[in-house]
Each structure stands twice: as structure tokens, then as C-alpha cells.
C-alpha positions as CSV (number, residue, x, y, z in Angstrom):
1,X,112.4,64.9,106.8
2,X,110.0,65.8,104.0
3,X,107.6,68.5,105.3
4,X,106.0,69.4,102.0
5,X,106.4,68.6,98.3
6,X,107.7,71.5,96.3
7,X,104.5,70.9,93.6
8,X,102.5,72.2,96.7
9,X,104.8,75.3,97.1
10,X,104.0,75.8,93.2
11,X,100.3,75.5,93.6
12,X,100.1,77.9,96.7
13,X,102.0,80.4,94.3
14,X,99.7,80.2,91.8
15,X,97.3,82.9,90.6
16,X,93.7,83.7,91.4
17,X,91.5,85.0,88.5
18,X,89.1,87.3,89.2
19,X,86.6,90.3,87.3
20,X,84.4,92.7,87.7
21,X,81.1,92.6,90.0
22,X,78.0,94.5,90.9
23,X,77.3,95.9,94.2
24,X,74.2,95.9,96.3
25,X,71.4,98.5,95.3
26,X,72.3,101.1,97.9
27,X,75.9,101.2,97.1
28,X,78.0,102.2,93.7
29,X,79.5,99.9,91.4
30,X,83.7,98.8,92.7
31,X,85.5,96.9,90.6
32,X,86.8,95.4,93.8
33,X,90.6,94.3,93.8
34,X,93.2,91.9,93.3
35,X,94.1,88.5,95.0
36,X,96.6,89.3,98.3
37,X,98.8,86.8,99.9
38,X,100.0,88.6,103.4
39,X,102.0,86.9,106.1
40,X,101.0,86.6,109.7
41,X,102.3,88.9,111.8
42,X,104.3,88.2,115.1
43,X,100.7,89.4,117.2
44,X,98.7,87.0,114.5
45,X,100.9,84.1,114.9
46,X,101.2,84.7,118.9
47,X,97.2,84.6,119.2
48,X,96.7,82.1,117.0
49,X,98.8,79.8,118.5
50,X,97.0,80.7,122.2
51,X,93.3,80.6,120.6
52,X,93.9,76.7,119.0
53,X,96.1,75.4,122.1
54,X,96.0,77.4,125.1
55,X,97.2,81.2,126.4
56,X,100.4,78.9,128.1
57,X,102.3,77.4,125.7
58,X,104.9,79.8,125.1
59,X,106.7,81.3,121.8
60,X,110.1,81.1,121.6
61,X,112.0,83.3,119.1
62,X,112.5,86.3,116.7
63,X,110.1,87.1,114.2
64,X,110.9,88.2,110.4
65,X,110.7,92.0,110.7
66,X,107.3,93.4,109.5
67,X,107.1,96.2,106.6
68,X,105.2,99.2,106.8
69,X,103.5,100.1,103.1
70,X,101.1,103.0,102.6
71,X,100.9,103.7,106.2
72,X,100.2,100.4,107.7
73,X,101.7,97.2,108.7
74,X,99.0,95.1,107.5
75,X,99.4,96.3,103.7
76,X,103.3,95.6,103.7
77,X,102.4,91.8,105.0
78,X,101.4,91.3,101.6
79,X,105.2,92.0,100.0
80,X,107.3,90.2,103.1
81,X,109.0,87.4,102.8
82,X,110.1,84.7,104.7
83,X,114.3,84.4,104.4
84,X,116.1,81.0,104.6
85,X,117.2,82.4,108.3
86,X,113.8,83.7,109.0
87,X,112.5,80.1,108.3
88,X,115.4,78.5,110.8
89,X,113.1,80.8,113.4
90,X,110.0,79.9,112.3
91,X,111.0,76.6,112.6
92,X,112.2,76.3,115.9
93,X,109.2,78.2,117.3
94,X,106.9,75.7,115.4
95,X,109.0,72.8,116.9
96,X,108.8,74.1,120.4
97,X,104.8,75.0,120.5
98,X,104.2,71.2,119.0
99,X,106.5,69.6,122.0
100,X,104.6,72.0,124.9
101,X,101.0,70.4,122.9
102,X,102.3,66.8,123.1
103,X,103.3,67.0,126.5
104,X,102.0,65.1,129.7
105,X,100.6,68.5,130.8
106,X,98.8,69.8,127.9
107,X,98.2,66.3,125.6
108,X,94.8,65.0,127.2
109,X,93.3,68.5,127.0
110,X,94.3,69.2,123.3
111,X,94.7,66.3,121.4
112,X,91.2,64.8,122.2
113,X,91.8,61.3,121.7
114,X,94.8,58.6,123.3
115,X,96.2,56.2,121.0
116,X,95.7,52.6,121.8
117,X,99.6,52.4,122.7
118,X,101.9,55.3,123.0
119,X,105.0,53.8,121.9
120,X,103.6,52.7,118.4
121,X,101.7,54.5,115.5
122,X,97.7,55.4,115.6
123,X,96.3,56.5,112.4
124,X,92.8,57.0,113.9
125,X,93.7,59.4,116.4
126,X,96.7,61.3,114.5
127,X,93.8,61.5,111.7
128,X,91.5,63.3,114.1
129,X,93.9,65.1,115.9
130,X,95.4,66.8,112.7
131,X,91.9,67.1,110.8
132,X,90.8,69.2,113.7
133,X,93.6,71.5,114.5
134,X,94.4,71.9,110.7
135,X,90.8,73.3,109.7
136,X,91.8,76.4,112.0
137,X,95.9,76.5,111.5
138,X,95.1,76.8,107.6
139,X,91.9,78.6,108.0
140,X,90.1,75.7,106.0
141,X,89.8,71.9,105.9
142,X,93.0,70.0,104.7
143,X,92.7,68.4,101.6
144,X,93.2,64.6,101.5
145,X,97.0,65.2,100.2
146,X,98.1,67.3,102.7
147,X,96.2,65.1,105.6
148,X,97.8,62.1,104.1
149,X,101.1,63.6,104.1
150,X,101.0,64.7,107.9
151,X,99.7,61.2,108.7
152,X,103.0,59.4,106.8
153,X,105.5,61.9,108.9
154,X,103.6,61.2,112.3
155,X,103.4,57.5,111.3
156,X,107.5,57.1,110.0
157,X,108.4,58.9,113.2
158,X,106.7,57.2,115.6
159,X,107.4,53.8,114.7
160,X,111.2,55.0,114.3
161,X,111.1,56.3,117.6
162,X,108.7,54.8,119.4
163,X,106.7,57.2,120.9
164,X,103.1,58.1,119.5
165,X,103.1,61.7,120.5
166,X,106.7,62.4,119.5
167,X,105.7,61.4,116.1
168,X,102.4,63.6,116.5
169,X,104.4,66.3,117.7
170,X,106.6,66.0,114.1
171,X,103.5,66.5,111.9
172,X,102.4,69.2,113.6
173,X,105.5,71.1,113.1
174,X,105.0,71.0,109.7
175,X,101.6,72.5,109.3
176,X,102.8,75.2,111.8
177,X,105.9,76.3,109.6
178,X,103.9,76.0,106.1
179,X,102.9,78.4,104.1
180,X,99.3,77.3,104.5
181,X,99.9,78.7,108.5
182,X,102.4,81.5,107.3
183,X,100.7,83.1,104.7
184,X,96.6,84.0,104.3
185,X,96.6,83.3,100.6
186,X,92.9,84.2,99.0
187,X,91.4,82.4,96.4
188,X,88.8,83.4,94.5
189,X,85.5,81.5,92.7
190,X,83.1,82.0,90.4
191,X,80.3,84.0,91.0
192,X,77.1,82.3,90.8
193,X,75.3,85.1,91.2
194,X,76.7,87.1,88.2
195,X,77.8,85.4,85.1
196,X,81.8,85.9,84.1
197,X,83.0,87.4,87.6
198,X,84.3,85.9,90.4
199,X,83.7,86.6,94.3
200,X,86.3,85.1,97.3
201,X,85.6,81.7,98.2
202,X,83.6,81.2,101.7
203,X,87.1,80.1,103.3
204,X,88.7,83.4,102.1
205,X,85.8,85.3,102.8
206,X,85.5,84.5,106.5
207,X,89.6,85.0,107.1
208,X,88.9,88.3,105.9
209,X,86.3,88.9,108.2
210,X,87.8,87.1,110.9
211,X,91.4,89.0,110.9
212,X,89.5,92.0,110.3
213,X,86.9,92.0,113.3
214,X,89.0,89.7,116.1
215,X,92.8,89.9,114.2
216,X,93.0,86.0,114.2
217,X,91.9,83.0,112.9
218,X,88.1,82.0,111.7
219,X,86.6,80.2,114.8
220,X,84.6,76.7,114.5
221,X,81.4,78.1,113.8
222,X,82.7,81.2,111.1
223,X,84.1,77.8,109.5
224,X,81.4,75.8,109.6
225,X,79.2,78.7,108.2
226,X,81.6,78.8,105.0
227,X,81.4,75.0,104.7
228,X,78.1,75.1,104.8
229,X,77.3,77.8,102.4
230,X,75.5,80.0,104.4
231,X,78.7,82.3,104.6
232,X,77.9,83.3,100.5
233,X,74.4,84.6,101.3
234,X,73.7,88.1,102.4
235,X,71.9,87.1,105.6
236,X,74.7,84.2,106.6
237,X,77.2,87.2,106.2
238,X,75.1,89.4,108.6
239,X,74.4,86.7,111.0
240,X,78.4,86.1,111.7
241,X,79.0,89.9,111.7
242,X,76.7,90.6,114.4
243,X,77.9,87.7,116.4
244,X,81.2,88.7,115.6
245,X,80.6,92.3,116.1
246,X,79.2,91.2,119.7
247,X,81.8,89.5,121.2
248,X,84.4,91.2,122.9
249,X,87.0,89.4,120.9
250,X,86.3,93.1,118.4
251,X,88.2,94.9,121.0
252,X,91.0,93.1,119.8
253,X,90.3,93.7,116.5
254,X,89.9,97.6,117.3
255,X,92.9,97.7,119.4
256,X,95.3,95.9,116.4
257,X,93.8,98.3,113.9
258,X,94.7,101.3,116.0
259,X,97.9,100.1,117.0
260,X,98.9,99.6,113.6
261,X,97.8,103.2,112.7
262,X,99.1,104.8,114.9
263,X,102.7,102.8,114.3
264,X,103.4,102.2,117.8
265,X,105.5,99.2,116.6
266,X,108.1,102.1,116.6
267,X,108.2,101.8,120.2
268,X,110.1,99.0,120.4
269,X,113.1,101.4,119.0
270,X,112.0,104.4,121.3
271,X,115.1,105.7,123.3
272,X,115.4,109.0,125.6
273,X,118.1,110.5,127.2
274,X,117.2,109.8,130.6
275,X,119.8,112.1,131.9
276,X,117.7,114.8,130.2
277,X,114.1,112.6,131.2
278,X,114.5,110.5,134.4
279,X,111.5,109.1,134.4
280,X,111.7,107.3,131.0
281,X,111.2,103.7,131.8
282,X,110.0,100.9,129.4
283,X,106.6,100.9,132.0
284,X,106.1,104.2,131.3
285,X,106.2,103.9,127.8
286,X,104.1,100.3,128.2
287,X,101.3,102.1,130.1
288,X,101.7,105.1,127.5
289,X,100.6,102.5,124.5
290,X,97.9,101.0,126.5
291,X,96.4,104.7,127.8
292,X,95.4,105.6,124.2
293,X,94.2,101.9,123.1
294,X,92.1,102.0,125.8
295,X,91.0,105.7,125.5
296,X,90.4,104.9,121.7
297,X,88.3,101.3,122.8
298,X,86.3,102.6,125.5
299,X,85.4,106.0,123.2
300,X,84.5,104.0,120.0
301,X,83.1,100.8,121.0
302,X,81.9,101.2,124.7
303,X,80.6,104.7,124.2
304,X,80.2,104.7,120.5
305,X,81.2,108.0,120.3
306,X,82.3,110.2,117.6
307,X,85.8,109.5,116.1
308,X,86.6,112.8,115.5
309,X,85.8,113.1,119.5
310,X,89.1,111.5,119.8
311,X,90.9,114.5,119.3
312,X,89.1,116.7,122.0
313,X,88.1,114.1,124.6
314,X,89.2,115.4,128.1
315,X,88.4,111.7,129.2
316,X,90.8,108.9,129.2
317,X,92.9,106.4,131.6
318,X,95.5,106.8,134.4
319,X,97.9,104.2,136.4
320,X,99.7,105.5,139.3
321,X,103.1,105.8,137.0
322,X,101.6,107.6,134.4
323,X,99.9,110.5,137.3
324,X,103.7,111.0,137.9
325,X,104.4,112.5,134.5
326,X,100.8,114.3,134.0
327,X,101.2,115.4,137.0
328,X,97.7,114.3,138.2
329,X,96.1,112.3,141.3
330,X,95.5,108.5,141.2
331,X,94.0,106.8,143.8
332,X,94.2,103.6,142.9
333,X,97.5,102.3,143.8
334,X,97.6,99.3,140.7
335,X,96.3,99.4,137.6
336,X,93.6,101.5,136.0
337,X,91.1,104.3,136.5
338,X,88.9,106.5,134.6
339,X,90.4,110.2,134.4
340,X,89.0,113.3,132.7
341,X,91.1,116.4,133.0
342,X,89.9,119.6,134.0
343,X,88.4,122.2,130.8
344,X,90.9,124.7,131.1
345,X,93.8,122.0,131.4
346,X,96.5,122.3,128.4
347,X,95.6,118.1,127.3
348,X,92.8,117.6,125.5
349,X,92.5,114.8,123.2
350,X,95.1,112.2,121.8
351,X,97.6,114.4,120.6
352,X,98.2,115.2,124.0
353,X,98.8,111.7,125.0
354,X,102.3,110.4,126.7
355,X,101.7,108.3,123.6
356,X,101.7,110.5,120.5
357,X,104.4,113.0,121.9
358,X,106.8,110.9,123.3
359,X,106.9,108.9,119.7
360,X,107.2,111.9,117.8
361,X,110.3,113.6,119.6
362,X,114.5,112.7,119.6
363,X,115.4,111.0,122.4
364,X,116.8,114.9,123.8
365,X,114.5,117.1,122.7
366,X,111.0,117.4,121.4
367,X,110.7,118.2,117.5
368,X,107.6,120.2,116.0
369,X,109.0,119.0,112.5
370,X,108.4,115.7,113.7
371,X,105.2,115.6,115.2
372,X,103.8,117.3,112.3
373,X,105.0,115.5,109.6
374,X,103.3,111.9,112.0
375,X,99.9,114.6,111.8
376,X,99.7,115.0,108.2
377,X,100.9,111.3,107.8
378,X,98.9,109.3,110.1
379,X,96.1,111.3,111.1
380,X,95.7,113.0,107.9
381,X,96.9,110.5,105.5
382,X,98.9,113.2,103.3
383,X,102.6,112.0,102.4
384,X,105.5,114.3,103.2
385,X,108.4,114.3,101.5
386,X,111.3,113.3,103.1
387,X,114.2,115.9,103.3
388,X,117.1,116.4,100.8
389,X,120.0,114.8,102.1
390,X,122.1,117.8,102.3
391,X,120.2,119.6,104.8
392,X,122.1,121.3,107.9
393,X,120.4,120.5,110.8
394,X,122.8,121.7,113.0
395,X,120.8,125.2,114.4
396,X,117.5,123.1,115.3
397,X,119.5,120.7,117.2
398,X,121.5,123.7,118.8
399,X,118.8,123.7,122.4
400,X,121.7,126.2,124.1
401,X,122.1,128.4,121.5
402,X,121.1,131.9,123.3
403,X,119.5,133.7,120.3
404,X,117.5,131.5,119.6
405,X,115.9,129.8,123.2
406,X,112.8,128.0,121.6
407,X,111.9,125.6,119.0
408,X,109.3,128.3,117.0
409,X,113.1,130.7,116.9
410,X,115.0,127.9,115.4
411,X,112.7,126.7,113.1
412,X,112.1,129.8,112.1
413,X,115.9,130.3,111.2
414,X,116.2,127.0,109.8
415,X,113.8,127.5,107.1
416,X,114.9,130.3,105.4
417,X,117.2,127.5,103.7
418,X,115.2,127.6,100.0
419,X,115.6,123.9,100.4
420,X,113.2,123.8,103.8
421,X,110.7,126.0,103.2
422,X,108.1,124.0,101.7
423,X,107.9,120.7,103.8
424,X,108.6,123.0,107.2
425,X,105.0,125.2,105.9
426,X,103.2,121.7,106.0
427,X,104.3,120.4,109.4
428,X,106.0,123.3,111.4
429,X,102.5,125.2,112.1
430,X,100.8,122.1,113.3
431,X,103.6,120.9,115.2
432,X,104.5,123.4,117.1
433,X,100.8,123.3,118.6
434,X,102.5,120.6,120.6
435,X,105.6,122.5,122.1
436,X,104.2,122.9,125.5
437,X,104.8,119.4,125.8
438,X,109.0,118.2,125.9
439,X,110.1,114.8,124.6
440,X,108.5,112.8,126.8
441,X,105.1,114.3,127.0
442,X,105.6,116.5,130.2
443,X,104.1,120.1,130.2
444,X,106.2,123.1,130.4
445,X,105.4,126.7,129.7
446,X,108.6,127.9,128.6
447,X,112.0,126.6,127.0
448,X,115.2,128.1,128.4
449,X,113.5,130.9,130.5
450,X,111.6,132.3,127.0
451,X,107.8,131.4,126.8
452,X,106.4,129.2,124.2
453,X,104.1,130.3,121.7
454,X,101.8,127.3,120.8
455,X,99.7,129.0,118.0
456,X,99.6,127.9,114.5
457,X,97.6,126.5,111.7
458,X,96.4,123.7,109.9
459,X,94.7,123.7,106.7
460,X,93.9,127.6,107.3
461,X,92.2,127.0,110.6
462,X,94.1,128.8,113.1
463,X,94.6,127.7,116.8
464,X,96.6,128.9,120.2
465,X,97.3,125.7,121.9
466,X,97.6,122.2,121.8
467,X,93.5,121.9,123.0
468,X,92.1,124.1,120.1
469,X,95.1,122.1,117.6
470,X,92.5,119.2,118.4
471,X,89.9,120.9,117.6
472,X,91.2,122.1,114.2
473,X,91.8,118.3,113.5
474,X,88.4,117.1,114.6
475,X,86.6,119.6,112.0
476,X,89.4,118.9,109.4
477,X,87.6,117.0,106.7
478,X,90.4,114.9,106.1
479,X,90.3,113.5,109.6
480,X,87.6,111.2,109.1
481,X,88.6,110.2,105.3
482,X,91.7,109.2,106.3
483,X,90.4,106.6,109.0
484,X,87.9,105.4,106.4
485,X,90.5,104.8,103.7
486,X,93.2,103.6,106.1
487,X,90.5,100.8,107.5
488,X,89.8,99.4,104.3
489,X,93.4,98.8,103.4
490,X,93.8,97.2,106.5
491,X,91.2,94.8,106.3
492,X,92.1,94.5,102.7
493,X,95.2,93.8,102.5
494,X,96.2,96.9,100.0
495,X,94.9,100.4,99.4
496,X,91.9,101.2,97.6
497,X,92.1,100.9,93.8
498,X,90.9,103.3,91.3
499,X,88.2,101.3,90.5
500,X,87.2,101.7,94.1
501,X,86.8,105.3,93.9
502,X,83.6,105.7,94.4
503,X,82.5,103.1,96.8
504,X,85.1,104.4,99.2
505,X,83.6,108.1,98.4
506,X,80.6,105.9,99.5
507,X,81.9,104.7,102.8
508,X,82.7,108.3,103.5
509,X,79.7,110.1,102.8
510,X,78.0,106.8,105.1
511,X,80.4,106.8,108.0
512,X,79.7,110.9,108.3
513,X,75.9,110.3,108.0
514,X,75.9,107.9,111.0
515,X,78.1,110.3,113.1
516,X,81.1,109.2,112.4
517,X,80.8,105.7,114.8
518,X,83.7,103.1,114.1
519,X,81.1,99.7,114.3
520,X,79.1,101.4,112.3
521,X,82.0,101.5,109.4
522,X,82.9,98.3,110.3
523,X,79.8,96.8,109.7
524,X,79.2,98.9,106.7
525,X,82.1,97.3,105.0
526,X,82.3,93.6,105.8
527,X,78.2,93.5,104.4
528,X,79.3,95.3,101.3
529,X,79.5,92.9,98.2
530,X,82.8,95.2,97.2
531,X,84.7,94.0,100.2
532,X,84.7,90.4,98.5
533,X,84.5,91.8,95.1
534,X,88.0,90.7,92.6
535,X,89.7,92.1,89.7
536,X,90.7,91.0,86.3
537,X,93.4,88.5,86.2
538,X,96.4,89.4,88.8
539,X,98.6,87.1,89.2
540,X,99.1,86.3,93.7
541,X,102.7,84.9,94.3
542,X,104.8,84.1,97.2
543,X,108.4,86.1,97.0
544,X,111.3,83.9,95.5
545,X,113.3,84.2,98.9
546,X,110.0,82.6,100.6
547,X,109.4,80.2,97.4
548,X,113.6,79.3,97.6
549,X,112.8,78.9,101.5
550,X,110.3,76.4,101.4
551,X,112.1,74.6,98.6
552,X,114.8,73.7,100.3
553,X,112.4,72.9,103.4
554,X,111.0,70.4,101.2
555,X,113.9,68.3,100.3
């Protein structure tokens, strides 16, 4: 069966022109950047799926792995691929989510019309059907080729087969394996408003904002407002971010951001040694992840606090499972309550979080070098190198070893090695702020009968426990920078160019002046002219193996 023609594989590769533009009066000159093409991720694709048809019909499958690229999932979508196997999943999920829509349970509610017989063709009501869901599976309306060609597969199979929705259910797997579903390919259009440059179209504009605010696709009325027009003015723009901003769909959006920062898709490859920590359990760790989403959520968008706050806050969430390990009432005997620890308890803040601490240790021990090196990476957004290959490990690892009973005393012997020294000074005297705290994120006060020291420094700020590590964060200039520069690349698609320079300094300098509140950064950017703004010719492609994918697809 012929899915799609390999000219429209070729035209989807093709390459977006785009140049220079002005910002608005308040803001400095960006040269904005160049076209991305980035694939859905699994989350995308999942909520997609449940926004267009319904929260029950189910996905089936495994998803092409995800690459993480200057920090973030969300930049690496743009250089992924989809392999000749990955496509074999992609298009068995597509193939079972079309046969759940069709069915006699789901088909009157989502198909919105009946053909006048079910065992023959009906071009009125395929037409419709596919018009309708198409405009939000590709984020646009279908052009009359790619409408036609839905209507001739839906059309051959149902008279072949006999069976309208069969036939209905055939098309539809095609536009949910195609690139035009896969892959959120920009396109770019001249800008009316200043002669020679170009702007993103109204289509690409609102996925941006869309996938940005709610992490999934444009809804009827963000559509409609780029069909219209009204999308390219500034007041259209600022009417669909404040609806968008409103809704409680930019939880969502919060919550994908932050789980993407703060790379808890590692956790799906979390292990401990559970002779070593009994109460390691995939619950533990599920409630662990959703303790600091919701921590960060209710902090920055109910309470629109501070976001350096998030690193001192005594507040936060507890389930019954997770009082076990911080060793804390709950009296609720399911789900969730507010809890704020007491001020002279050792947690304070995220880094003291089940969450944070368990994901930065071996699965037998905790690991200052670790938990640093994710501080300077992820909070601070400063790269550390990784270690030469050749480096003995074997004395940190060595928990038993009598002379040396703590972390701090085998670190400290470790790095004497002339190859160590430099990357342990970066990461050692943050980490080992956390050492009162073992693999799994349980306090202790000591580590084979010797005390631990939790003093160290960051940036020459010194502290003397995990509480006052927080603070040294919080007031660590780079905190707040690094947020504002990993947000843009995530809505983006790619980090900030050098032409960008100075409106990021922009969005800095902004975001501290309104005290540091994440809406207020979010709205700051998706008004700005530079968020839509495109480079000089860059030429947008899909990878061969995806391009060699869809190829054979085709034929």
C-alpha cells in the first residue's frame, strides 16, 4: 500500500530561508535562528494521540530512543532519526490507535459523521473525517494532495474489503506514521512587516507556542487564530498566550520542561542494591519524580514564587511511602499532602529531594563526584569534562576500607592523582554538601561509625550542610541564567545563537527584575518578536536513515 509519494518526503526535507529581523522597541536586536525539524517525543506522541481521540485508546509499543544535546531532550529531537526498525514500531502503534478509533465503541464519538452504508466507500464522510483530525495530527490544514491521497487509500480499501471503517481506519494510519505527524518541521515566510526577512509562518508559530506552553499539539482555536491571521499580529499573539497561559493545560507544559531538565528520563535506568536499600521500589522512585514536579508546579505557578526559592523551600509533598524514607508523619493514608519540614531539619530545598539524590548516586553507594558534576551541569549549566579513561577508581569505591571510613577521606586520596585534581575541585566541594544523605536519599549522620563533614564551597561561597549548600545556589548568579537559557532552547528547539546574545542577556536582566517568576519568563518570551525571528539561509533536513525510512514506506 502506497502511504506517501517519495516527492513529498523530498519536499518535507527541503530548506527554509530565513534573515535577519528587528525586535520590538523595548527589547535588543536577535538575529533569531535557524529552521529546526525535531521529532515528537514518546510523552508528545502519547498526549497527542489522547487530546485528538480520547485518554482510552491505548499505545502499544517501543519508542525510538530520545537524544539528549546541550542538556536537554527537546534540543537532541532536532538530530534523531527514525530507523527502518523504529518505523516497523511506529507503524504498528499507528495501526493499532486507528483500529481502537474505528471501532464500535469509539467510532460514533470520533468520527462525527456515518457513511450511508458501512460495507462500501463514502467520500463525504472519509473527506470530513480526515480534514478534521488532520488539521491537528499535522498541526495545519492538509493540502488538497495529501487529502486526496488519504481519500484514494480509504476508498481502494474499503471497496476491496468491504467495510467503510476498515478502509477509514487504513488512511488514518498513514497520516499517523508520516512525517507530517512525526516530525514538527518549521517553515518560514516573508516578513511583511520588514522588507528582505522572514518570520515563521502562523502554523509554525503557534506549534511553537503550543509545545512550549501545554507540550502538545495547537488546539482548534490556536489554529483557527493562525488561519485567520490574527496569530501574526502582536495583540492575536497576546490574546492566545493569556488564554494559554490560563489554562491549566501550562502545568503540563511546566512539568515537561522540568522533567526534561532535570533528566529524570534517566530513571527509567535507575537501579539500587536493595540488599544495601530495602526500600527501593519502582513506587518509591515514581512518587520521588512526582514530589519535585509538583513541589516545582505548585512553587512557580500556584504560588508564583521565586525560582531560586526552589532551592531553600522547606515546603513540598508527601505520600504515605515516601514518609517512610524521610522519616516523617503522613496522615493521609493515599495519595498526597502538603508538607513543610521543620527550620532546623537537615532538607531544605530540591537538592534534598528523594529525587535529585537518589539519581545522582551508584546503585551501592552515594557519590559526591556525581551529584556535583549533575549541580554544575543541570542547575548551573557549566560542562564538566568527563574523566580520562585510565582513571583508578578503585579506593572511592573501597566503602570498607578502614583508613579511609567516609566519602570526604576517599576523595581526598583519590585526587592527589595529577589526572583528578581539576574536575574533583569543580564538583567534590559541592557534592559533598549532600553526604548526609546515602544513595537513596535517607539521612545519616555518619558513614562507618566516623561523622560526616558536609562543608564545602561553591563558587567561593562557603557552606556547612546540605540547607546552607541551597542557599549558596539560590544567590549563585548562575542559577537563574542557566534556567533562562535552558528554557529558550527548549522551546526553541536549539540553544541560543551568537546572534542571540544580547536578547538572551535581555531575558536575564527581565526575568531578575520581575523576581525571578517562571510565567513571567514565559510570557516574556513567546511575545518577543525574536522567538519567531529566522536566520540567513540554513538548510532543515530530515536524517538519511529517516529519509531511507520513509522511502521505502512509500513504495
Amino acid at each position: 500500500m502506497r502511504l506517501l509519494g517519495f516527492s513529498a518526503i523530498v519536499a518535507l526535507a527541503v530548506s527554509i530561508v530565513g534573515v535577519v529581523g528587528c525586535g520590538k522597541s523595548d527589547e535588543p536586536q536577535s538575529s533569531g535562528g535557524p529552521i529546526v525539524v525535531r521529532r515528537l517525543t514518546q510523552e508528545q506522541y502519547q498526549t497527542i494521540i489522547a487530546d485528538i481521540f480520547g485518554a482510552d485508546i491505548k499505545i502499544g509499543g517501543r519508542f525510538e530512543p530520545d537524544l539528549r544535546k546541550s542538556g536537554l531532550l527537546a534540543v537532541g529531537a532536532s538530530e534523531v532519526s527514525v530507523t527502518p526498525a523504529g518505523f516497523e514500531q511506529y507503524d504498528s502503534m499507528a495501526r493499532g490507535a486507528a483500529a481502537q478509533i474505528v471501532d464500535e465503541r469509539h467510532r460514533d464519538m470520533l468520527i462525527g459523521c456515518k457513511p450511508a452504508s458501512p460495507k462500501a466507500p463514502d467520500e463525504a464522510c472519509a473527506k470530513s473525517f480526515y480534514s478534521t483530525v488532520g488539521r491537528l495530527l499535522y498541526r495545519r490544514p492538509l493540502t488538497g494532495e495529501e487529502l486526496k491521497a488519504q481519500l484514494a487509500i480509504a476508498n481502494a480499501a474499503a471497496t476491496k474489503l468491504g467495510n467503510f471503517y476498515t478502509g477509514l481506519a487504513m488512511g488514518l494510519t498513514g497520516m499517523v506514521e508520516a512525517p507530517q505527524f512525526l516530525f514538527r518541521r518549521e517553515v518560514a515566510e516573508a516578513d511583511p512587516d520588514h522588507a528582505g526577512q522572514q518570520r515563521l509562518n502562523a502554523f509554525s508559530k503557534a506549534t511553537r507556542l503550543s509545545f512550549f506552553l501545554w507540550n502538545t499539539t495547537p488546539d482548534d482555536e490556536l489554529l483557527t487564530a493562525a488561519e485567520s491571521g490574527d496569530l501574526n499580529s502582536s495583540r492575536g499573539t497576546a490574546k492566545q498566550v493569556d488564554r494559554m497561559m490560563a489554562s491549566p493545560r501550562l502545568t503540563a507544559g511546566a512539568r515537561a520542561f522540568f522533567n526534561d531538565m532535570m533528566a529524570f528520563d534517566a530513571f527509567a535506568d535507575l537501579s539500587k542494591d536493595t540488599v544495601i536499600y530495602p526500600k527501593f521500589t519502582n513506587a518509591v522512585i515514581a512518587d520521588a519524580q512526582e514530589q519535585t514536579l509538583r513541589t516545582i508546579t505548585d512553587h512557580l505557578l500556584a504560588a508564583k514564587g521565586d525560582y531560586r526559592d526552589l532551592f531553600t523551600t522547606r515546603k513540598t509533598f508527601m505520600t504515605p511511602l515516601l514518609g517512610t524514607i524521610y522519616r516523617v508523619p503522613v496522615e493521609t493514608k493515599e495519595g498526597w499532602e502538603a508538607h513543610e519540614f521543620a527550620a532546623d531539619d537537615p532538607r531544605a530545598g530540591l537538592l534534598t529531594q528523594i529525587s535529585f539524590l537518589s539519581l545522582h548516586s551508584t546503585p551501592g553507594r552515594s557519590s559526591p563526584t556525581i551529584r556535583g558534576k549533575a549541580l554544575r551541569e543541570v542547575l548551573l549549566c557549566q560542562k564538566v569534562p568527563d574523566p580520562p579513561g585510565n582513571v583508578n577508581f578503585n579506593l572511592v569505591q573501597d566503602t570498607k576500607n578502614p583508613q579511609f571510613r567516609t566519602a570526604r577521606a576517599r576523595l581526598g586520596a583519590h585526587a592527589t592523582q595529577a589526572t583528578c585534581v581539576g574536575c574533583h575541585r569543580l564538583i567534590d566541594p559541592m557534592g559533598l554538601g549532600l553526604e548526609q544523605f546515602d544513595s537513596l536519599g535517607e539521612y545519616r549522620a555518619a558513614e562507618n561509625g566516623a561523622p560526616i563533614d558536609a562543608s564545602g564551597e561553591l563558587d567561593g561561597v562557603k557552606f556547612t550542610d546540605a540547607a546552607s549548600l541551597g542557599k549558596a545556589l539560590h544567590d549563585n548568579p548562575a542559577t537563574p541564567s542557566c534556567l533562562v537559557n535552558r528554557l529558550y532552547a527548549y522551546a526553541a528547539g536549539r540553544p541560543a545563537g551568537k546572534g542571540e546574545a544580547e536578547w538572551i542577556k535581555y531575558l536575564d536582566t527581565s526575568f531578575a527584575a520581575n523576581g525571578y517568576r517562571l510565567p513571567d519568563l514565559m510570557r516574556r518570551i513567546v511575545t518577543s518578536d525574536a522567538f519567531y525571528r529566522i536566520t540567513a539561509p540554513e538548510t532543515a533536513t530530515l536524517s538519511v536513515n529517516t529519509a531511507a525510512t520513509l522511502k521505502e514506506s512509500a513504495q
